[in-house]
LODOMAR-599969 format. One record per atom (N, C-alpha, C): residue in three letters; x, y, z. Coordinates in steps of 0.1 Angstrom, whole numbers, padded with zeros to 4 digits, always signed. Example, Ala and Ser with C-alpha at 12.3 -4.5 7.8 and 13.67 -1.06 7.14 Angstrom:
Ala+0132-0057+0078
Ala+0123-0045+0078
Ala+0132-0033+0078
Ser+0128-0022+0071
Ser+0137-0011+0071
Ser+0129+0000+0079
END
This chain:
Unk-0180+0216-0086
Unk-0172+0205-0091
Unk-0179+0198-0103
Unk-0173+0193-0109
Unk-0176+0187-0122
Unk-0175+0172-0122
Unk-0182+0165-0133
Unk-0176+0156-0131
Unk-0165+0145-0142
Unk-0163+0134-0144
Unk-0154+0128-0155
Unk-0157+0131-0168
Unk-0149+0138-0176
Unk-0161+0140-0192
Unk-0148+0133-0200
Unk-0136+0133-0198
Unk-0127+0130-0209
Unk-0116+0124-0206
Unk-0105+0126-0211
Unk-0094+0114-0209
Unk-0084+0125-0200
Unk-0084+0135-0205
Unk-0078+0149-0194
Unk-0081+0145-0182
Unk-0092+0145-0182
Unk-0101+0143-0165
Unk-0091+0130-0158
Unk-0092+0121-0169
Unk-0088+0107-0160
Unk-0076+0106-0160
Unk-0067+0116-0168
Unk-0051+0120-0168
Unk-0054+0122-0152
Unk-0059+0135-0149
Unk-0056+0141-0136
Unk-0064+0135-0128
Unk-0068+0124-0126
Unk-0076+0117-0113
Unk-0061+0107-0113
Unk-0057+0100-0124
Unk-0050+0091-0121
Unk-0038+0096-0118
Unk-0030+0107-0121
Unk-0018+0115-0117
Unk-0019+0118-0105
Unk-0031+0127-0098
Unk-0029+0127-0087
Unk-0030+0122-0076
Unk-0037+0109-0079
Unk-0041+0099-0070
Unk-0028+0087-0070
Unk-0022+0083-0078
Unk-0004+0080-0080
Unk+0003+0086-0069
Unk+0000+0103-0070
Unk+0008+0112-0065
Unk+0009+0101-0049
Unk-0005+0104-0046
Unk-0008+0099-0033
Unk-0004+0085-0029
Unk-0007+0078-0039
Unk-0004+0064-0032
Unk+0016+0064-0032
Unk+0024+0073-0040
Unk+0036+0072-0036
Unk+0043+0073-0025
Unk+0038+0086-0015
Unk+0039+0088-0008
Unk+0030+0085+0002
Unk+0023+0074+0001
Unk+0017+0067+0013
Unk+0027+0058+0018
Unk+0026+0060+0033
Unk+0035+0050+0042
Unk+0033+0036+0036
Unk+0019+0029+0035
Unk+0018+0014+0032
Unk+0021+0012+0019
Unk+0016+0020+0016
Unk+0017+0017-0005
Unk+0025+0020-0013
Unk+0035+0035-0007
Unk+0045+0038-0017
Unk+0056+0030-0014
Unk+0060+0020-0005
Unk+0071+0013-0007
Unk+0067+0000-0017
Unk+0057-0004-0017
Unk+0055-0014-0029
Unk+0053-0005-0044
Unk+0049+0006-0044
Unk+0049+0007-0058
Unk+0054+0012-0060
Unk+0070+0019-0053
Unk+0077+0027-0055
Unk+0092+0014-0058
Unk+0091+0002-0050
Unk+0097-0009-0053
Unk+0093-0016-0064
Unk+0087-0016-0073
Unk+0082-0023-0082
Unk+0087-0017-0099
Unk+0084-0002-0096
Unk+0085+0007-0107
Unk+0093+0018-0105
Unk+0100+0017-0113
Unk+0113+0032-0111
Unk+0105+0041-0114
Unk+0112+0053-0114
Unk+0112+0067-0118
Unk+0105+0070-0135
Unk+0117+0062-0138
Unk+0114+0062-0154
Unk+0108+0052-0160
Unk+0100+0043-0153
Unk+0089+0034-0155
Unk+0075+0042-0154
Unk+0072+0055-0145
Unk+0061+0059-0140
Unk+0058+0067-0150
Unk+0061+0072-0159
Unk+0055+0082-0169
Unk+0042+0069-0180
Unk+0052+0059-0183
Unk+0050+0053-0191
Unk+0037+0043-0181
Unk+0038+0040-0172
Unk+0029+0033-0162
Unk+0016+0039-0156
Unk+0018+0056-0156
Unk+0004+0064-0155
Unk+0000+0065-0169
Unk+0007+0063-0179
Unk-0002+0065-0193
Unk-0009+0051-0197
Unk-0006+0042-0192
Unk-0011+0027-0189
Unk-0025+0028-0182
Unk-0020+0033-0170
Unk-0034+0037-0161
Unk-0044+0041-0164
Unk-0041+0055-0173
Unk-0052+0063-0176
Unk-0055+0056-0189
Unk-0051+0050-0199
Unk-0059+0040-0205
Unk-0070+0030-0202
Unk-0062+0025-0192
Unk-0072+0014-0181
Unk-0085+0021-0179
Unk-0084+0031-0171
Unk-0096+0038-0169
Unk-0108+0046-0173
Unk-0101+0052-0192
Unk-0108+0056-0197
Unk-0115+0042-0205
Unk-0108+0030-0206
Unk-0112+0020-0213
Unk-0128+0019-0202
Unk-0123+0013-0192
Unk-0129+0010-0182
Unk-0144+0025-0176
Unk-0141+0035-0181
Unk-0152+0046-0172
Unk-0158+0050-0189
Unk-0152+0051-0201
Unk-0161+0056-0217
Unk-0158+0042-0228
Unk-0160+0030-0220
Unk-0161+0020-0232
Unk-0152+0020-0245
Unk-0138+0029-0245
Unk-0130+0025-0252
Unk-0119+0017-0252
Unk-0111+0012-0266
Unk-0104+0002-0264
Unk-0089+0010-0261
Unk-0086+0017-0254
Unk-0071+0022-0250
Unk-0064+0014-0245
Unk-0068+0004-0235
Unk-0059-0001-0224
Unk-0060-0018-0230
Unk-0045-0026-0228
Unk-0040-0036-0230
Unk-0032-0037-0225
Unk-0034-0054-0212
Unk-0026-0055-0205
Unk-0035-0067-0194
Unk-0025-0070-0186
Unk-0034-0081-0178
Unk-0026-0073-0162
Unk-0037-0070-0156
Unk-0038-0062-0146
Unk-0035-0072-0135
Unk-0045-0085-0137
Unk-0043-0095-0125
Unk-0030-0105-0125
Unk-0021-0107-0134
Unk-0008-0112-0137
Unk+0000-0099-0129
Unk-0003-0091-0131
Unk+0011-0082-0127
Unk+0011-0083-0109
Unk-0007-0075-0105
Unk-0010-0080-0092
Unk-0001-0095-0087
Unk-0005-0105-0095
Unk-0001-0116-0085
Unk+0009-0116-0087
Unk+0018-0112-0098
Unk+0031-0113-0100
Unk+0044-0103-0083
Unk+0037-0090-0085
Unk+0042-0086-0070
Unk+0041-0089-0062
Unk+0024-0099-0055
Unk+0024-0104-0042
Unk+0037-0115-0043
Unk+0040-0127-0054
Unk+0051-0133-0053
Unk+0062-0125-0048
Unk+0066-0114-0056
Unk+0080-0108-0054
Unk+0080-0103-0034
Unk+0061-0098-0030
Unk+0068-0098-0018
Unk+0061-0109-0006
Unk+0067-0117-0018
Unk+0065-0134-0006
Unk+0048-0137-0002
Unk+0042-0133-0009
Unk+0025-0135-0007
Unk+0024-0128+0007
Unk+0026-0112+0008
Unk+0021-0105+0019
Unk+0009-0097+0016
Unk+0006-0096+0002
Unk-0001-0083+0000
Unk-0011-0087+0010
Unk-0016-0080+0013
Unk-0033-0082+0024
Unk-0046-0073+0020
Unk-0057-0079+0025
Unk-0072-0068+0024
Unk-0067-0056+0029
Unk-0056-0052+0039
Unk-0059-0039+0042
Unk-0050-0031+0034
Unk-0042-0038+0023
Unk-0032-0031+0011
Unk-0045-0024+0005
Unk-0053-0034+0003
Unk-0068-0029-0013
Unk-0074-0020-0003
Unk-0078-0020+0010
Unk-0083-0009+0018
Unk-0078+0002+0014
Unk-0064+0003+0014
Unk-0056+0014+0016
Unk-0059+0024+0002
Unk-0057+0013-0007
Unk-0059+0018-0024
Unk-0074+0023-0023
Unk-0078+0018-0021
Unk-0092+0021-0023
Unk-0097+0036-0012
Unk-0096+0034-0004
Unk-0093+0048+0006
Unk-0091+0058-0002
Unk-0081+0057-0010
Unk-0076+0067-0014
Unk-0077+0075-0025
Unk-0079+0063-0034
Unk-0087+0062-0050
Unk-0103+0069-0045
Unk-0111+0070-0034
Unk-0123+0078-0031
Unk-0121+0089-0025
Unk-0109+0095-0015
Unk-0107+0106-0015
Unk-0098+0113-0028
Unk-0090+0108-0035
Unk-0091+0114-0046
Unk-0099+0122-0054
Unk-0109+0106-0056
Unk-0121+0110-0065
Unk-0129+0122-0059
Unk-0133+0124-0046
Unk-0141+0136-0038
Unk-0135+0147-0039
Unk-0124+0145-0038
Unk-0119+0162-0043
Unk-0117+0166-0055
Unk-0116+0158-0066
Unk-0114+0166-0080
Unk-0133+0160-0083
Unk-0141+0158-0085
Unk-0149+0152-0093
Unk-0163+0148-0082
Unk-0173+0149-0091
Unk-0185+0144-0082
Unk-0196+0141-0100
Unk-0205+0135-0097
Unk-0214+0130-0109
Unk-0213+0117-0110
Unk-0221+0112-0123
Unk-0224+0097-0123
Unk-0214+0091-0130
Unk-0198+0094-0139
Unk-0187+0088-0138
Unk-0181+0087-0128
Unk-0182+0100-0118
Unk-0164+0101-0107
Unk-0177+0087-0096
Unk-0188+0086-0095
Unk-0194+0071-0095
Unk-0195+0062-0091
Unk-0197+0056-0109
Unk-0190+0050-0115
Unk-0174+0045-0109
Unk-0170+0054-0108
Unk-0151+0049-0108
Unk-0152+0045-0097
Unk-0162+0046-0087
Unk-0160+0040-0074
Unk-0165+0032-0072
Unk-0174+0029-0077
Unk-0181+0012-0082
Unk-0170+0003-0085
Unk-0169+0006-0098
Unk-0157+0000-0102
Unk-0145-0004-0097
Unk-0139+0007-0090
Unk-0130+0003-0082
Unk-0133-0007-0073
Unk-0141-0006-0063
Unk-0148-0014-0056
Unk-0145-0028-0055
Unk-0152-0030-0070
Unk-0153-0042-0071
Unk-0140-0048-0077
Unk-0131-0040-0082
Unk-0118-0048-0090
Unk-0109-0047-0078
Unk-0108-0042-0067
Unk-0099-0043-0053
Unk-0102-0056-0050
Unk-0116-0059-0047
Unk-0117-0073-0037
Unk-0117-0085-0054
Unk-0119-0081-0068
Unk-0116-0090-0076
Unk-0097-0094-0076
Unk-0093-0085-0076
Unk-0078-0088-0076
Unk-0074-0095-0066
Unk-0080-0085-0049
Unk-0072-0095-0042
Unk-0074-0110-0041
Unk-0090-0113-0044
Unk-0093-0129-0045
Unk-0083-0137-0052
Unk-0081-0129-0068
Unk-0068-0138-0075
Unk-0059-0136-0072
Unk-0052-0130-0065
Unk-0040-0129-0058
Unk-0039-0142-0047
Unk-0050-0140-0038
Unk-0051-0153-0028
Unk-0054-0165-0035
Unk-0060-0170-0048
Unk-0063-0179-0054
Unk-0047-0184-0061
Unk-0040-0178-0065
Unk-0024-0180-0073
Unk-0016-0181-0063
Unk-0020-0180-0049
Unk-0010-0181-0039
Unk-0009-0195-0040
Unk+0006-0202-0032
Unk+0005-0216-0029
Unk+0004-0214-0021
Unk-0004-0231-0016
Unk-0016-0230-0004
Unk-0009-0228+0011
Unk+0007-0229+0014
Unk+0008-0228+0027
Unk+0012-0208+0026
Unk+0004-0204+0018
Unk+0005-0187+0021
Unk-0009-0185+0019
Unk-0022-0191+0019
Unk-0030-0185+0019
Unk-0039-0189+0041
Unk-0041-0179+0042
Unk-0046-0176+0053
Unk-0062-0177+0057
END
């Protein structure tokens, strides 16, 4: 196995890791509710910007990640929970283990890591206070 060297790479980490969170029981009904069909082409090319910005220091990706987050927990009534980001995160590292191994594929799990429990805190911080727990 190889590991992350280019933006190809992070095409197919982030396509097929999508793949998976669609048809996850917990996860594909929120991101399958959020974003159509013909929202997702344009929304994985979003992604994989994010990530090559985020894993080779370039400027591809523009956009506010934590607005959109808090913006769905509104839409679904301030439920998202730690075991939503569990879930994501779960999955985003078996992904990663099967296509990739080295000190990007990592990296991305560092990273990820830390921006699951960064988001959900701003999600719980934008909540109004009789929804935070």
């Amino acid at each position: 196995m190889n590991d992350i060297t280019n933006r190809e790479d992070v095409r197919v980490l982030v396509h097929t890791f999508y793949d998976k969170i669609r048809q996850n029981a917990m996860l594909g009904p929120i991101f399958n509710g959020h974003i159509t069909d013909e929202q997702w082409p344009t929304h994985l090319s979003k992604l994989t910007d994010f990530w090559e910005s985020n894993l080779f220091g370039v400027r591809t990706f523009r956009g506010s990640p934590s607005k959109a987050h808090v913006n769905v927990d509104k839409n679904l009534h301030h439920s998202i929970s730690q075991d939503h980001f569990a879930q994501w995160l779960q999955l985003w590292f078996e992904t990663l283990n099967e296509l990739y191994e080295g000190e990007l594929a990592e990296r991305a799990k560092q990273m990820a890591r830390r921006m699951s429990t960064g988001q959900y805190i701003h999600i719980w911080q934008s909540r109004p206070e009789e929804f935070r727990n």
